[in-house]
mmJSON file of the N, C-alpha and C atoms, coordinates in Angstrom:
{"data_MODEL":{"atom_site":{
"group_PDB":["ATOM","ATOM","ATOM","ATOM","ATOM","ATOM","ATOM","ATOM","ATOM","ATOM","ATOM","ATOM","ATOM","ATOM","ATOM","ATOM","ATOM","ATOM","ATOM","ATOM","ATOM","ATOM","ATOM","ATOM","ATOM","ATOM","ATOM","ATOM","ATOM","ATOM","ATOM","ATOM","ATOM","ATOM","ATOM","ATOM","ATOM","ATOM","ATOM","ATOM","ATOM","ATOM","ATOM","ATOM","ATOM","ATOM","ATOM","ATOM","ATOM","ATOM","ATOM","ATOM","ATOM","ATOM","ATOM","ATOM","ATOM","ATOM","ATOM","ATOM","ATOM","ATOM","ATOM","ATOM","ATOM","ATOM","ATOM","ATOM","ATOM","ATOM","ATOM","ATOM","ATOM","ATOM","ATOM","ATOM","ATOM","ATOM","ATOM","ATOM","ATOM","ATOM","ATOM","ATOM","ATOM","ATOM","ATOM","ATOM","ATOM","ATOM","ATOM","ATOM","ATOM","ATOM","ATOM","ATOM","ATOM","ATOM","ATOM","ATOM","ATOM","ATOM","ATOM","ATOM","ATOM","ATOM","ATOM","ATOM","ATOM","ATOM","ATOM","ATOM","ATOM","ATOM","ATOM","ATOM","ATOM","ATOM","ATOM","ATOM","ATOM","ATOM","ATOM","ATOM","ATOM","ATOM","ATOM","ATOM","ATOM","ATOM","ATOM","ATOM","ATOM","ATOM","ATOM","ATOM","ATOM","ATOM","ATOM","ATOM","ATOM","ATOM","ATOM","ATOM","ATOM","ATOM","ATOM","ATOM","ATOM","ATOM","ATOM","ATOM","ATOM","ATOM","ATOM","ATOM","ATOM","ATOM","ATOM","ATOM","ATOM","ATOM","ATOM","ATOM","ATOM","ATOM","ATOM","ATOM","ATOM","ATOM","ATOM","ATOM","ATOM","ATOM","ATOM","ATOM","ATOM","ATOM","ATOM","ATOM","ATOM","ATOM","ATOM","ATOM","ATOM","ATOM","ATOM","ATOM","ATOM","ATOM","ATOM","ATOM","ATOM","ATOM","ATOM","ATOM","ATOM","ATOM","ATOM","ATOM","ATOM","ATOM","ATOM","ATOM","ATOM","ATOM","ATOM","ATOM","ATOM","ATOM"],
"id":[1,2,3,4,5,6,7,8,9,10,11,12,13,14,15,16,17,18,19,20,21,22,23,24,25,26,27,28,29,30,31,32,33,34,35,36,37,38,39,40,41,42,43,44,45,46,47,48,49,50,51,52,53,54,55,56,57,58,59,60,61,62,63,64,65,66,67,68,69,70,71,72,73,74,75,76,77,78,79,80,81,82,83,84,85,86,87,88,89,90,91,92,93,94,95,96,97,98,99,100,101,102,103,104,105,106,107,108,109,110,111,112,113,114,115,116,117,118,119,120,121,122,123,124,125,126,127,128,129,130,131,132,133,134,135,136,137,138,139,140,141,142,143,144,145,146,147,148,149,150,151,152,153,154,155,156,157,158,159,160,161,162,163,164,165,166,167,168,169,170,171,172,173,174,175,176,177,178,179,180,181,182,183,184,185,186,187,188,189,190,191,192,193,194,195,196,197,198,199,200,201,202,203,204,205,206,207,208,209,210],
"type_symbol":["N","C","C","N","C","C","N","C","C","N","C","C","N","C","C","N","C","C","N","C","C","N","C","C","N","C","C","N","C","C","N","C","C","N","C","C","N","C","C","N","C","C","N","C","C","N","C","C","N","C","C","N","C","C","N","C","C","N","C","C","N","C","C","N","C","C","N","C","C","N","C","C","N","C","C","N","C","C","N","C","C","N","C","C","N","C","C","N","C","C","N","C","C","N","C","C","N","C","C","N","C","C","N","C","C","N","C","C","N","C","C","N","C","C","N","C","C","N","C","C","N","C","C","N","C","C","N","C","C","N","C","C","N","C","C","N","C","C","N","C","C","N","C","C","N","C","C","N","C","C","N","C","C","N","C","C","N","C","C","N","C","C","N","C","C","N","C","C","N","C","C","N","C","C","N","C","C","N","C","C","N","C","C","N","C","C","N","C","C","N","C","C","N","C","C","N","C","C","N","C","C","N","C","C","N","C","C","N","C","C"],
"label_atom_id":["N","CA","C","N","CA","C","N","CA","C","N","CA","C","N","CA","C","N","CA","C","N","CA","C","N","CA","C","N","CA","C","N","CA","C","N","CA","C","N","CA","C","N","CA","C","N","CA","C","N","CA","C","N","CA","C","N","CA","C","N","CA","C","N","CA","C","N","CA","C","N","CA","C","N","CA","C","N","CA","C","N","CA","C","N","CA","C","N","CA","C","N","CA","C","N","CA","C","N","CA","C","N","CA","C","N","CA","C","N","CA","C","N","CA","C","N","CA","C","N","CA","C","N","CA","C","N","CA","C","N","CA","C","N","CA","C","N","CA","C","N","CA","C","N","CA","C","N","CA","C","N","CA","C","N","CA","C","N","CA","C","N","CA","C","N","CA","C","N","CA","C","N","CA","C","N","CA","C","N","CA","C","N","CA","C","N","CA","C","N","CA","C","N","CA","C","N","CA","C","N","CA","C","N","CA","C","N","CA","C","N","CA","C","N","CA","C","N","CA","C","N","CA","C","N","CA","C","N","CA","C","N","CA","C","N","CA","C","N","CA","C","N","CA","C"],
"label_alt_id":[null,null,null,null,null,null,null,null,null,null,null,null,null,null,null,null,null,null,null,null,null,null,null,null,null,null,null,null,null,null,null,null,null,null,null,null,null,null,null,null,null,null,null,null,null,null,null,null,null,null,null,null,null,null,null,null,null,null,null,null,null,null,null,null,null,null,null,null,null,null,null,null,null,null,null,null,null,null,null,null,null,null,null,null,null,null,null,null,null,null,null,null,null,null,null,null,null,null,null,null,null,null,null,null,null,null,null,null,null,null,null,null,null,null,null,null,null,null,null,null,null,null,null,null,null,null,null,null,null,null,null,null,null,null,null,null,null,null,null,null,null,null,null,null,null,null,null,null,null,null,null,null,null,null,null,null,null,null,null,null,null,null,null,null,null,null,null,null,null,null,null,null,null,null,null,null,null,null,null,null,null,null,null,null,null,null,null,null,null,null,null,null,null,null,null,null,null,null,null,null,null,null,null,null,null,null,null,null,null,null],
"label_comp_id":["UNK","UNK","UNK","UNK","UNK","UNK","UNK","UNK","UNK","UNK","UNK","UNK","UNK","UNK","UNK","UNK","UNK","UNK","UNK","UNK","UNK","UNK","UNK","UNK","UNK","UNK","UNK","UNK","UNK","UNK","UNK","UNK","UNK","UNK","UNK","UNK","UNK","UNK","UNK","UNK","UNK","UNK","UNK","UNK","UNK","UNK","UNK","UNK","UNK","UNK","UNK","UNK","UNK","UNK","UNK","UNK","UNK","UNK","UNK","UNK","UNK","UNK","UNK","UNK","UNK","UNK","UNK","UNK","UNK","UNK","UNK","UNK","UNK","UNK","UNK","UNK","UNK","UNK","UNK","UNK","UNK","UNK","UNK","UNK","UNK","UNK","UNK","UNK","UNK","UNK","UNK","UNK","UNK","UNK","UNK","UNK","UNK","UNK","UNK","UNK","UNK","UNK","UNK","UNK","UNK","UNK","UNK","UNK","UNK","UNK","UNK","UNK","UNK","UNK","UNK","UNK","UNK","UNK","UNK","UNK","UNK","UNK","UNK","UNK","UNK","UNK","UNK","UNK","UNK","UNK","UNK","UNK","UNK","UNK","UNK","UNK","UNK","UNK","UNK","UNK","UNK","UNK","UNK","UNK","UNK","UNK","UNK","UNK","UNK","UNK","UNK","UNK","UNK","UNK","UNK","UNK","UNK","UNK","UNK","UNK","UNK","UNK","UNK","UNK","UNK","UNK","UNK","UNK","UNK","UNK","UNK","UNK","UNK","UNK","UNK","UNK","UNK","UNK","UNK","UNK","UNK","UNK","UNK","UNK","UNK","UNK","UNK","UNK","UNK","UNK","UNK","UNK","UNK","UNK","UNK","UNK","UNK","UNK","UNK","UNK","UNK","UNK","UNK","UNK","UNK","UNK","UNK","UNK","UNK","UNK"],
"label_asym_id":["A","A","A","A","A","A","A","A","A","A","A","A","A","A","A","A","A","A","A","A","A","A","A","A","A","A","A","A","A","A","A","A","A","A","A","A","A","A","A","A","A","A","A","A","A","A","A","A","A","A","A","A","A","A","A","A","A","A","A","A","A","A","A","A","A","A","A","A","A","A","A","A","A","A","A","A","A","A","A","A","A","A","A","A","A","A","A","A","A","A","A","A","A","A","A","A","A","A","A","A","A","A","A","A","A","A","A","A","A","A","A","A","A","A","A","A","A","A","A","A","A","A","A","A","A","A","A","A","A","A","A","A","A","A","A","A","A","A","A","A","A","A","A","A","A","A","A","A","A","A","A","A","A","A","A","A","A","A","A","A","A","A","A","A","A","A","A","A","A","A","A","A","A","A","A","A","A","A","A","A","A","A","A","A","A","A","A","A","A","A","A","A","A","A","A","A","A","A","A","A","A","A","A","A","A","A","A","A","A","A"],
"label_entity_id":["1","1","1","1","1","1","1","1","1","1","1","1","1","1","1","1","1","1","1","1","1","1","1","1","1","1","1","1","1","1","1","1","1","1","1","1","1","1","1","1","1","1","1","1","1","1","1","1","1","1","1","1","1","1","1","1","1","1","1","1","1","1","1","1","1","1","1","1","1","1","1","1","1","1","1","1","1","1","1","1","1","1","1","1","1","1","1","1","1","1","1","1","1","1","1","1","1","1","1","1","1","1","1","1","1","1","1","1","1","1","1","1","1","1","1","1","1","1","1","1","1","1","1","1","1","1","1","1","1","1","1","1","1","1","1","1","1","1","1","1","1","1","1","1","1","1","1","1","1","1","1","1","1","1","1","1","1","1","1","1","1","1","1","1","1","1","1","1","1","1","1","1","1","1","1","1","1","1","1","1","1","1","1","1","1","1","1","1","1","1","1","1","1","1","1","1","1","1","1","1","1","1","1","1","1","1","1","1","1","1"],
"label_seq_id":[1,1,1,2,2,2,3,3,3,4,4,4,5,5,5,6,6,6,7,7,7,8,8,8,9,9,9,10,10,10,11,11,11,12,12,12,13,13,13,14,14,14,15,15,15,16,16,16,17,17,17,18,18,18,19,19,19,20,20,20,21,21,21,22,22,22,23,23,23,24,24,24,25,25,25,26,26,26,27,27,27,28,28,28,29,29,29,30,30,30,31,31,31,32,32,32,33,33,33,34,34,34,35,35,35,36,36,36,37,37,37,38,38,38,39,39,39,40,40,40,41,41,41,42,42,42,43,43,43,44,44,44,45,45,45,46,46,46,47,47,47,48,48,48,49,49,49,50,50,50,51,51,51,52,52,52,53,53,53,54,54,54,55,55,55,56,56,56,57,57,57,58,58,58,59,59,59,60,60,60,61,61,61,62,62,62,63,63,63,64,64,64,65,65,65,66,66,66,67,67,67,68,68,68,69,69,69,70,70,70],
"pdbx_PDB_ins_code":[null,null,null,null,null,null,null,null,null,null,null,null,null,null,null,null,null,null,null,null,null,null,null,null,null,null,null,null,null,null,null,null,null,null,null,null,null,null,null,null,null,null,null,null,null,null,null,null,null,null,null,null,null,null,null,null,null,null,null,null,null,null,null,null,null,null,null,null,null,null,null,null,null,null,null,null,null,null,null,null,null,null,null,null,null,null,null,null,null,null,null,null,null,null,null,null,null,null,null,null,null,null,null,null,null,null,null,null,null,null,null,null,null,null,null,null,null,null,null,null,null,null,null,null,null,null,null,null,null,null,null,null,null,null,null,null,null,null,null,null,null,null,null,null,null,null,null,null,null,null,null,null,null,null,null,null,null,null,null,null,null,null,null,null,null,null,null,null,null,null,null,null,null,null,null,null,null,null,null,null,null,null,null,null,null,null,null,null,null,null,null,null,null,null,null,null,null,null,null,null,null,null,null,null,null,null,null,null,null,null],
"Cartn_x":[12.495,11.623,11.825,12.305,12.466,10.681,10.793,9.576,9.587,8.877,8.705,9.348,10.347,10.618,9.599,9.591,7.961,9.192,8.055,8.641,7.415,8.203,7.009,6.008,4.831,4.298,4.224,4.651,4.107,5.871,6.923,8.27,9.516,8.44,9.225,10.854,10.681,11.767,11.693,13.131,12.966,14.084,14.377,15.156,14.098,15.044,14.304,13.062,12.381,11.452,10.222,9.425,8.053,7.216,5.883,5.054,3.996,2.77,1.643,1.003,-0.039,-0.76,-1.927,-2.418,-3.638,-3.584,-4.16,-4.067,-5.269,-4.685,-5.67,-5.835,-7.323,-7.803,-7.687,-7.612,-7.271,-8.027,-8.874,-10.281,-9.606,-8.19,-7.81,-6.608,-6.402,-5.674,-5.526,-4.251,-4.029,-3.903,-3.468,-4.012,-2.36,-2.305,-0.973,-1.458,-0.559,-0.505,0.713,0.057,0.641,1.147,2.412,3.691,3.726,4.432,4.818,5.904,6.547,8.325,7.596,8.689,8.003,8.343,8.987,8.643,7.619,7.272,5.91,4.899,4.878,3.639,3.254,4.422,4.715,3.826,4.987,4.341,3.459,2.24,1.314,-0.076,0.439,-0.401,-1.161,-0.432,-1.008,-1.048,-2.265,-2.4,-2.272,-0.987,-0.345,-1.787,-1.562,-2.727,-2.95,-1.71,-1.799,-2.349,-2.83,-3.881,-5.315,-5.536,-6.838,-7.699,-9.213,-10.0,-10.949,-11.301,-12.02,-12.974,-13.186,-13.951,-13.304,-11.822,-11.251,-11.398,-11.448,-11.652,-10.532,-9.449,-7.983,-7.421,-8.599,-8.258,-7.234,-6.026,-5.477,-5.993,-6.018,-6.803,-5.445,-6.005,-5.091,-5.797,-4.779,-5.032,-5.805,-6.535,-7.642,-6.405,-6.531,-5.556,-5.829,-5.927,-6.683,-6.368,-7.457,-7.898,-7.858,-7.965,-7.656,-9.0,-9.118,-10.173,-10.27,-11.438,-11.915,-12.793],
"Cartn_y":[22.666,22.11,20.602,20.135,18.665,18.002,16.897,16.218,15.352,14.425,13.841,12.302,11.79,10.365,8.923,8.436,7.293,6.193,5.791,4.747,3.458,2.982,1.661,1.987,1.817,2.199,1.081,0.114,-0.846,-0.929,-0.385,-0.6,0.284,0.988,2.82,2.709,1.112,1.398,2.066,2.793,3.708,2.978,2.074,0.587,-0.033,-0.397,-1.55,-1.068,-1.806,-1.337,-1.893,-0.587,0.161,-0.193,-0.578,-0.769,0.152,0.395,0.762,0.245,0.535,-0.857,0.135,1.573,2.586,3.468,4.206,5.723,6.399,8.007,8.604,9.809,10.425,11.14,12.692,13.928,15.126,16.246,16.496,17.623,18.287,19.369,20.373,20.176,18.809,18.586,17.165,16.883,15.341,14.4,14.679,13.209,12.826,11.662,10.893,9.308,8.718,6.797,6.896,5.138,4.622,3.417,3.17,2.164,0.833,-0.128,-0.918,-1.398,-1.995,-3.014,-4.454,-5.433,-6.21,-7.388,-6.947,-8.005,-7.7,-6.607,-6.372,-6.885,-7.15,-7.247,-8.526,-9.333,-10.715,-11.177,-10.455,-11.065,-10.245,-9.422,-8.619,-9.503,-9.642,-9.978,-8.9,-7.881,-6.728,-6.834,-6.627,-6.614,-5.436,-5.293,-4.418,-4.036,-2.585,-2.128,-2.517,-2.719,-3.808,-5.016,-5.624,-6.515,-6.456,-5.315,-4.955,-4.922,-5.686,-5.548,-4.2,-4.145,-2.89,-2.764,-0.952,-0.773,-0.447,-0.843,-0.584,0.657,0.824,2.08,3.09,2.295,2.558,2.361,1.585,1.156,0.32,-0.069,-0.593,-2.182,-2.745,-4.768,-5.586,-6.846,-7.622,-8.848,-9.554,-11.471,-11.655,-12.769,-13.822,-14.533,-14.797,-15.735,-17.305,-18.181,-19.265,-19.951,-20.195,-20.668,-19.818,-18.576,-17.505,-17.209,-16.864,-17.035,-15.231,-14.694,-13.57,-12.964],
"Cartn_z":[-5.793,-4.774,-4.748,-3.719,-3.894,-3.095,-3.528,-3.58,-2.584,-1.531,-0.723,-0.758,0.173,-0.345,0.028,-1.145,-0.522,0.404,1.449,1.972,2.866,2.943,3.489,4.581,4.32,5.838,6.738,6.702,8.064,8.516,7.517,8.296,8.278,7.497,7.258,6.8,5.967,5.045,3.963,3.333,2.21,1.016,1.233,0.541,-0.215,-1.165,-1.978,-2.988,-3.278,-4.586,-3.763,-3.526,-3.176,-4.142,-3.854,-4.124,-3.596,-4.879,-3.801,-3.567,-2.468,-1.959,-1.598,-1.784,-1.736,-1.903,-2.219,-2.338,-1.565,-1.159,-0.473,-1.521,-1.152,-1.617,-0.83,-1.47,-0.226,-1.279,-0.393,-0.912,-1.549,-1.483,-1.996,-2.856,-3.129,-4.368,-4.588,-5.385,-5.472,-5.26,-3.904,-3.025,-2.997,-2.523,-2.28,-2.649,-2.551,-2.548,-1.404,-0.742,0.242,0.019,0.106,0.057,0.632,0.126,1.093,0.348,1.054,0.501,0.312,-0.34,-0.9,0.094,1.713,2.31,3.259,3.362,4.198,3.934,1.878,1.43,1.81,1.382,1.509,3.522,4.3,5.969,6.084,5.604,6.451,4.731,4.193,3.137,2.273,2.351,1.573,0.16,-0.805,-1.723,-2.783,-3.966,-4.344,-4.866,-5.523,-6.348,-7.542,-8.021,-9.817,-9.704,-8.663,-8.295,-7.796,-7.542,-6.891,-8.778,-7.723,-8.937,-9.772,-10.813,-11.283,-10.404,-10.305,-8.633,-7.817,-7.279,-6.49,-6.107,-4.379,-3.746,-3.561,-3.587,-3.313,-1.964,-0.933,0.712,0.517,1.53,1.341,2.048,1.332,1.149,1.916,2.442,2.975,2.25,1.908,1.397,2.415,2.502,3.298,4.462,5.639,5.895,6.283,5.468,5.468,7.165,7.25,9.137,10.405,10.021,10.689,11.666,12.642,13.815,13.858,13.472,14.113,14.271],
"occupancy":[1.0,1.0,1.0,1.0,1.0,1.0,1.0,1.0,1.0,1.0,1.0,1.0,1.0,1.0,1.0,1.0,1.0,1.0,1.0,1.0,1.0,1.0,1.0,1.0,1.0,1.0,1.0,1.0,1.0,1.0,1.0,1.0,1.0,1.0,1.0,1.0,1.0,1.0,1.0,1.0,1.0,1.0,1.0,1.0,1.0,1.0,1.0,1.0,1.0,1.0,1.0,1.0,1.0,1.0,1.0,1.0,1.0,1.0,1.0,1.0,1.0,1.0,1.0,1.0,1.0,1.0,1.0,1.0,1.0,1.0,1.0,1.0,1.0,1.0,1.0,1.0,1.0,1.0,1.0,1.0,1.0,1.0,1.0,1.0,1.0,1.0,1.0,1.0,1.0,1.0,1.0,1.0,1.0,1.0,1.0,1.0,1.0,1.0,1.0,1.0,1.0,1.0,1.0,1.0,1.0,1.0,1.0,1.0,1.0,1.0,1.0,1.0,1.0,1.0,1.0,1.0,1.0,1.0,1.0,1.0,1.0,1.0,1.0,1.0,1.0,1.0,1.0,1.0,1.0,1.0,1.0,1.0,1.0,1.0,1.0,1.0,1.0,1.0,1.0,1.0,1.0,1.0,1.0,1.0,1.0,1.0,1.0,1.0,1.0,1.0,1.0,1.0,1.0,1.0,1.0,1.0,1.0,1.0,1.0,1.0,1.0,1.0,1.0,1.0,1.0,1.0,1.0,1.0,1.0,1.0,1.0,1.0,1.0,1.0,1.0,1.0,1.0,1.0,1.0,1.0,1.0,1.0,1.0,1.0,1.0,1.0,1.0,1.0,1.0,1.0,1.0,1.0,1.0,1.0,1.0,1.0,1.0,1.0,1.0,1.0,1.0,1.0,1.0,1.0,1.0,1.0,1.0,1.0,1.0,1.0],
"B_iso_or_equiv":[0.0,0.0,0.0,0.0,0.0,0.0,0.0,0.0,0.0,0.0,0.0,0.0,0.0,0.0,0.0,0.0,0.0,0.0,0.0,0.0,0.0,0.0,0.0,0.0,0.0,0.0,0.0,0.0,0.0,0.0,0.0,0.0,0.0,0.0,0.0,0.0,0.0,0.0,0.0,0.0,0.0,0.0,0.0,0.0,0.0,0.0,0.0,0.0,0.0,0.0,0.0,0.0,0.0,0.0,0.0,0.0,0.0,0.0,0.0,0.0,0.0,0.0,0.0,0.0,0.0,0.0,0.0,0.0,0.0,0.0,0.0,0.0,0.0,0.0,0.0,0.0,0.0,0.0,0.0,0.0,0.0,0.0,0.0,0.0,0.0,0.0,0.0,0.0,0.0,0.0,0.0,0.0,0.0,0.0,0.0,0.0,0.0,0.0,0.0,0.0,0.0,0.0,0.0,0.0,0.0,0.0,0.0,0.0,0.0,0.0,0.0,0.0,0.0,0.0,0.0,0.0,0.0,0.0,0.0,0.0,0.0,0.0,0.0,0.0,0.0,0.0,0.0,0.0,0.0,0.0,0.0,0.0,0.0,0.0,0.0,0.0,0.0,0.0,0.0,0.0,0.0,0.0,0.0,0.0,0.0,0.0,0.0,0.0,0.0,0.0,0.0,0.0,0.0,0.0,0.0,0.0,0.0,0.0,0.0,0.0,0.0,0.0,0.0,0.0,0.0,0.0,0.0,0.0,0.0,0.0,0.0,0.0,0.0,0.0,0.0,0.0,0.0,0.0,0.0,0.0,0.0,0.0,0.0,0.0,0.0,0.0,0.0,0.0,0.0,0.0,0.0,0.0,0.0,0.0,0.0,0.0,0.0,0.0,0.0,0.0,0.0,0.0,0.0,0.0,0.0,0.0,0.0,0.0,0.0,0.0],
"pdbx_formal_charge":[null,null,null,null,null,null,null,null,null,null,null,null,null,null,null,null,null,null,null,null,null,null,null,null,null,null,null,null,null,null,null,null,null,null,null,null,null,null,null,null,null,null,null,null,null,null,null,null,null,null,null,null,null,null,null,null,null,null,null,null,null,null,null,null,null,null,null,null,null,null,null,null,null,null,null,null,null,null,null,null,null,null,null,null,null,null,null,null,null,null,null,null,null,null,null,null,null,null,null,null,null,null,null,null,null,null,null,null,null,null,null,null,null,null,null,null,null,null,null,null,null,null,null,null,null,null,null,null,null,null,null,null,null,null,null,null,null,null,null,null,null,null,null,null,null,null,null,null,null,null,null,null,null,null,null,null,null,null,null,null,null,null,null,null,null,null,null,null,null,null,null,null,null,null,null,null,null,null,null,null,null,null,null,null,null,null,null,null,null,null,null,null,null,null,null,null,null,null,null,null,null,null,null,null,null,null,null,null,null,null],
"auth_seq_id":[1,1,1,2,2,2,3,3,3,4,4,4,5,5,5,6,6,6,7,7,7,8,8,8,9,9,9,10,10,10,11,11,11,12,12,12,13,13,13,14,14,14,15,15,15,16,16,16,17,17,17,18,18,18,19,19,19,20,20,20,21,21,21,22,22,22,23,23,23,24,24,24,25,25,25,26,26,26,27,27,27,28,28,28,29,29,29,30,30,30,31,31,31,32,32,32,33,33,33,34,34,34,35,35,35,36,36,36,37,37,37,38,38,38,39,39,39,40,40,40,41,41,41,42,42,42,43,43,43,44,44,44,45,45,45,46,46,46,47,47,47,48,48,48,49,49,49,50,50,50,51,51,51,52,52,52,53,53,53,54,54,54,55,55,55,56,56,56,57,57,57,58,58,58,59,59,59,60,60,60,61,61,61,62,62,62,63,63,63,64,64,64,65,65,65,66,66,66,67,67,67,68,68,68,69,69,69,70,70,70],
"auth_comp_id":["UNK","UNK","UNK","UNK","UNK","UNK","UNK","UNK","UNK","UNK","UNK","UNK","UNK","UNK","UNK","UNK","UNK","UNK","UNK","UNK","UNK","UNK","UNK","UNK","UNK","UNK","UNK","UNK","UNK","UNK","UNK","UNK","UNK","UNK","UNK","UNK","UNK","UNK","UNK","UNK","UNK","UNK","UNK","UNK","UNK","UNK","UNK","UNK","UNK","UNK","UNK","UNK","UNK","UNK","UNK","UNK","UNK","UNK","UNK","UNK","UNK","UNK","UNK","UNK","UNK","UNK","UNK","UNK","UNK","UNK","UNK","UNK","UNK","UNK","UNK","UNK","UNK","UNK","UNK","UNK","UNK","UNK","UNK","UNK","UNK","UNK","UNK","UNK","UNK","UNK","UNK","UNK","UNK","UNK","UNK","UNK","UNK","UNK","UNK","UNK","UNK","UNK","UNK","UNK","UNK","UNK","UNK","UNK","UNK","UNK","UNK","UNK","UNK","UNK","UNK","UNK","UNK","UNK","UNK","UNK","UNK","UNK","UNK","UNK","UNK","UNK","UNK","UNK","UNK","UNK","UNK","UNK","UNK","UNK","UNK","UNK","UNK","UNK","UNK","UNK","UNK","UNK","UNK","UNK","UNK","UNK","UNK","UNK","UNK","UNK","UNK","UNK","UNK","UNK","UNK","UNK","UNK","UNK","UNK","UNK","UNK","UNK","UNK","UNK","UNK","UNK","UNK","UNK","UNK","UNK","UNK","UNK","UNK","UNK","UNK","UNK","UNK","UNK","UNK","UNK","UNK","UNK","UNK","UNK","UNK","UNK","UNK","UNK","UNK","UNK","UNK","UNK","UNK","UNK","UNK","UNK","UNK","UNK","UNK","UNK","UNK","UNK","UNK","UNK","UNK","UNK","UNK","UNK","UNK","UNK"],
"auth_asym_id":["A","A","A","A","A","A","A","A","A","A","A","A","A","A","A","A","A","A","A","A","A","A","A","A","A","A","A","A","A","A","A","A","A","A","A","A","A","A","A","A","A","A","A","A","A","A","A","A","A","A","A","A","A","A","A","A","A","A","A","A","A","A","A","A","A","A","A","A","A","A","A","A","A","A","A","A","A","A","A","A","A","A","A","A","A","A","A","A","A","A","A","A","A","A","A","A","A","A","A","A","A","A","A","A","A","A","A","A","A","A","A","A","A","A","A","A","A","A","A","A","A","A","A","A","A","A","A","A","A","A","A","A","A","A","A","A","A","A","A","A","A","A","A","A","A","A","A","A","A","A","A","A","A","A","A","A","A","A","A","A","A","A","A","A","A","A","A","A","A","A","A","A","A","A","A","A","A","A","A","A","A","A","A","A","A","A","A","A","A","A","A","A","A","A","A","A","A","A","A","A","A","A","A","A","A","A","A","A","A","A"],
"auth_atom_id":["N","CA","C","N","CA","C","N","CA","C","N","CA","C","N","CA","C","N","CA","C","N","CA","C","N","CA","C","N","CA","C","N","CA","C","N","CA","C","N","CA","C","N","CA","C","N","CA","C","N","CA","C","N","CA","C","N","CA","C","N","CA","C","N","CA","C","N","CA","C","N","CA","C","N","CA","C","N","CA","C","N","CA","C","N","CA","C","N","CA","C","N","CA","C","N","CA","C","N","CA","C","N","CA","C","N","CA","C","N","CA","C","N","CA","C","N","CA","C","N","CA","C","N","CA","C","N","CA","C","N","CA","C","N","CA","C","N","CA","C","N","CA","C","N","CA","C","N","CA","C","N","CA","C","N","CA","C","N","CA","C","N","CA","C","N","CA","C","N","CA","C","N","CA","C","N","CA","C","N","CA","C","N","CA","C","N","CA","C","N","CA","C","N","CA","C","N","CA","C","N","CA","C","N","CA","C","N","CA","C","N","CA","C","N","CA","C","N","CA","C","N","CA","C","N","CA","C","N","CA","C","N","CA","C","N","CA","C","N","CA","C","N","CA","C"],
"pdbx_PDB_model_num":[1,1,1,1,1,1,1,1,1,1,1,1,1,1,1,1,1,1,1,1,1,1,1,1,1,1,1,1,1,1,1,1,1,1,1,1,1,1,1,1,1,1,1,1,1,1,1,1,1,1,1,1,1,1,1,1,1,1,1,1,1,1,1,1,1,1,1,1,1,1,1,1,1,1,1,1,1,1,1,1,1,1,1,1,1,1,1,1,1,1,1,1,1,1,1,1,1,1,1,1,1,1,1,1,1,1,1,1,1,1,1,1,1,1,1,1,1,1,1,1,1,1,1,1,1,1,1,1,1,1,1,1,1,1,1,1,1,1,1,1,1,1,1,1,1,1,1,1,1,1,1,1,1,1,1,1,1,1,1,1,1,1,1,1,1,1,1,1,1,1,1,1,1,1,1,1,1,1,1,1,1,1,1,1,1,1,1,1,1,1,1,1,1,1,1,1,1,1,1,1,1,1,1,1,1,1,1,1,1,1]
}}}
Protein backbone atom coordinates (compact mmCIF):
# COMPACT_ATOMS: atom_id res chain seq x y z
CA UNK A 1 0.00 0.00 0.00
CA UNK A 2 1.80 3.07 -0.83
CA UNK A 3 1.08 6.12 1.32
CA UNK A 4 0.10 9.65 0.26
CA UNK A 5 2.87 12.22 -1.00
CA UNK A 6 2.91 15.51 1.38
CA UNK A 7 3.20 18.58 -0.53
CA UNK A 8 2.89 22.35 -0.04
CA UNK A 9 -0.45 23.72 0.27
CA UNK A 10 -0.29 27.34 -0.77
CA UNK A 11 2.05 26.04 -3.98
CA UNK A 12 1.48 22.40 -4.34
CA UNK A 13 5.09 21.89 -4.52
CA UNK A 14 6.30 18.32 -3.71
CA UNK A 15 10.26 19.60 -3.83
CA UNK A 16 12.31 20.54 -1.26
CA UNK A 17 11.93 20.02 2.55
CA UNK A 18 8.21 20.36 3.90
CA UNK A 19 7.37 21.59 6.82
CA UNK A 20 4.26 21.42 8.90
CA UNK A 21 2.52 24.31 9.57
CA UNK A 22 -1.19 22.32 11.13
CA UNK A 23 -2.74 19.51 11.51
CA UNK A 24 -6.32 18.36 11.09
CA UNK A 25 -8.30 16.31 13.14
CA UNK A 26 -10.85 13.40 11.37
CA UNK A 27 -13.62 11.84 13.75
CA UNK A 28 -12.87 8.32 12.39
CA UNK A 29 -9.22 8.16 12.65
CA UNK A 30 -5.87 9.95 12.56
CA UNK A 31 -6.18 12.84 11.12
CA UNK A 32 -3.52 14.26 8.66
CA UNK A 33 -0.94 17.48 8.95
CA UNK A 34 -0.73 20.23 6.46
CA UNK A 35 2.56 21.35 4.64
CA UNK A 36 4.26 24.10 3.46
CA UNK A 37 7.88 24.61 1.55
CA UNK A 38 10.15 26.79 3.08
CA UNK A 39 9.61 29.55 0.63
CA UNK A 40 5.95 29.79 1.15
CA UNK A 41 6.60 29.96 4.78
CA UNK A 42 9.03 32.63 4.32
CA UNK A 43 6.37 35.01 1.60
CA UNK A 44 2.93 34.03 3.20
CA UNK A 45 4.50 34.20 6.84
CA UNK A 46 3.35 30.93 7.99
CA UNK A 47 4.34 29.77 11.23
CA UNK A 48 6.02 26.15 11.28
CA UNK A 49 4.51 24.00 14.12
CA UNK A 50 7.99 23.62 15.99
CA UNK A 51 7.20 27.19 16.76
CA UNK A 52 3.72 27.35 17.78
CA UNK A 53 3.25 27.85 21.53
CA UNK A 54 1.98 25.14 24.30
CA UNK A 55 -1.87 25.08 23.67
CA UNK A 56 -1.54 25.09 20.23
CA UNK A 57 -4.77 24.17 18.37
CA UNK A 58 -2.97 22.89 15.36
CA UNK A 59 -4.77 25.95 12.97
CA UNK A 60 -2.49 26.91 10.72
CA UNK A 61 -1.04 30.75 12.27
CA UNK A 62 0.44 33.49 10.10
CA UNK A 63 3.39 36.03 11.55
CA UNK A 64 1.87 39.62 12.40
CA UNK A 65 2.65 41.80 9.33
CA UNK A 66 4.02 44.93 10.83
CA UNK A 67 1.85 48.10 9.37
CA UNK A 68 -0.55 46.03 7.79
CA UNK A 69 -4.19 47.75 7.44
CA UNK A 70 -7.24 45.45 8.12
Amino acid sequence: MSGMVPFCGWCRTVLGELVVVGFVEANSGPGWSRHACGGCVDAFGIVPADEQPVGWRGEVTYRPTVGAVR
